[in-house]
C-alpha positions, 0 to 999 in steps of 0.5 A: 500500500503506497503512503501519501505525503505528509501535508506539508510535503504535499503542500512543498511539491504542489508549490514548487511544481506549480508556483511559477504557472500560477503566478504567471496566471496571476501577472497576466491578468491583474497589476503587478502590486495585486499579483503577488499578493493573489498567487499568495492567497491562491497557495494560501487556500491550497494550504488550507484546502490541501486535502481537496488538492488533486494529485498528478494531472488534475493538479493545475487544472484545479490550481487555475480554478482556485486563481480564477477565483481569487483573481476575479475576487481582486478586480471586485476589490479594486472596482470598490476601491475606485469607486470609493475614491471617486465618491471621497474625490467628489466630497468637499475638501474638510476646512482646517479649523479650531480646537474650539471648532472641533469641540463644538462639532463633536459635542453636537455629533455627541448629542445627535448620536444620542437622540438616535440611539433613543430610537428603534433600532429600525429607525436607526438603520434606516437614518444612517443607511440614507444619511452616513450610507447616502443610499437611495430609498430603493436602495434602502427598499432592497437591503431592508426588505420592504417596499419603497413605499414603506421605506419612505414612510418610515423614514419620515417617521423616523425623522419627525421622531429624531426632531421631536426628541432632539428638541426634547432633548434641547429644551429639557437642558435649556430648562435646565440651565435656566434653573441653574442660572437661577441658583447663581451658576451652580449644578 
């Protein structure tokens, strides 16, 4: 009875036979910067996969399919990559300002993060996904599994909940600031 290859000799003669063939594969089809790193995560996933591995013929044939894979899963990347950057290109440029300036912002961002985290979860996800995500409410519609209808409905709903509570909120520490004003600035 022959006696297969410990793993790791298998995993040394798959590479050693077949390194060169897929990271050509790889050159051939992405830039350079990403080729390298797919032929590793090709033998990365033949490490991890090794028992799956054909021995003899089948080995390449199968070693190209996992860099078709791999391959076409580093175009995505990129093609994500590029839109984000087109969408951040396209954003204002950030005005430099003060520590004082930064103070103010983010004890307001403080404060509208705890309005919002009053509400529904549902009502949360549908304001962020339209105002952090900018998604479209058939956008929203799709993720959320709801009509666009609905979603534009809830996310009414969920806006006038947000104003109510916030000028809650507002109106409540302007009371009491009045009052402590009225103590003579003590809290």
């Amino acid at each position: 009875m022959a006696q297969l290859p410990s793993p790791p000799a298998k995993f040394q003669a798959v590479y050693r036979e077949h390194h060169q063939a897929i990271r050509n594969y790889c050159f051939r089809r992405l830039a350079p910067s990403d080729a390298n790193d797919a032929t590793a995560e090709v033998f990365l996933l033949v490490w991890k996969k090794l028992d799956d591995v054909p021995v003899g013929r089948g080995t390449l044939p199968f070693l190209y399919a996992m860099a078709r894979n791999v391959v076409a899963n580093a175009r995505r990347a990129n093609a994500r990559r590029g839109q984000l950057n087109g969408k951040l290109r396209s954003q204002p440029a950030a005005l430099i300002t003060g520590p004082e300036v930064q103070v103010v912002q983010r004890e307001e961002v403080r404060r509208v993060l705890g309005v919002l985290d009053e509400l529904n979860e549902t009502d949360q996800e549908l304001l962020r996904l339209k105002a952090w995500e900018r998604l479209s409410s058939p956008e929203i519609a799709e993720i959320m599994g709801l009509s666009v209808r609905a979603v534009e409905t809830r996310l009414s709903r969920a806006r006038k909940k947000l104003a109510q509570k916030a000028a809650r909120r507002t109106g409540s520490n302007a009371r009491a600031g009045s009052r402590s004003a009225q103590r003579g600035g003590e809290r």
